[in-house]
N, C-alpha and C positions, 0 to 999 in steps of 0.2 A: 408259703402262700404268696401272691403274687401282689404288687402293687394295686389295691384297687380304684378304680377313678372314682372321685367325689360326685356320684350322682346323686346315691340315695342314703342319708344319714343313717348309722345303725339303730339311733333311738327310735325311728319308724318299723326297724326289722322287728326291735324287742315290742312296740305296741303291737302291732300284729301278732307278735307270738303269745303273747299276754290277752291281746283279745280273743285269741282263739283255745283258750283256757291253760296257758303254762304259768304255774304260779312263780317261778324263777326261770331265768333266760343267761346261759352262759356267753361271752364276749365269742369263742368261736359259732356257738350255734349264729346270733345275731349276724356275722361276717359270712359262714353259708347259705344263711336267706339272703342275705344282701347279694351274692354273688353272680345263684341261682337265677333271680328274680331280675336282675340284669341283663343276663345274656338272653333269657325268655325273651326281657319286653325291647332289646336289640333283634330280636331276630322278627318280632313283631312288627318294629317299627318299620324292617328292611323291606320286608313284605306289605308293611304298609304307604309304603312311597314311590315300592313297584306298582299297585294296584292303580293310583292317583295316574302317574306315569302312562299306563296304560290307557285310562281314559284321557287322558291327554291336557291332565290337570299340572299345576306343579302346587297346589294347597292340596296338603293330606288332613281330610276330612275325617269326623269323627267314625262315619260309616265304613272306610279303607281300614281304622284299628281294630273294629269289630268284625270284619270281613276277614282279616288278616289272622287275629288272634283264633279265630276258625280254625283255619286252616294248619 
């Protein structure tokens, strides 16, 4: 597995997995939602700073991550 950058703590991965009913949560599982859930909300963000860009903004608004995570 590859270096992952410190964006998102895995203790956030295991709440999530635990809120969503897993009564125990393994260190890999926790590190593949962590992974997953990054490159999603990177590719979100990428998409949400072209949209800004395009209207001719350079503040990416909250409406560009909803419009973005659309798409």
């Amino acid at each position: 597995m590859a270096v992952s950058k410190k964006l998102l703590p895995l203790a956030a991965m295991e709440k999530v997995l635990k809120n969503s009913g897993a009564e125990r949560v393994s260190d890999k599982a926790k590190a593949a939602l962590k992974e997953v859930v990054e490159e999603i909300s990177e590719e979100i963000a990428q998409n949400a700073v072209r949209l800004a860009s395009h209207a001719g903004r350079k503040t990416v608004k909250a409406r560009d991550i909803k419009l973005a995570a659309k798409s």
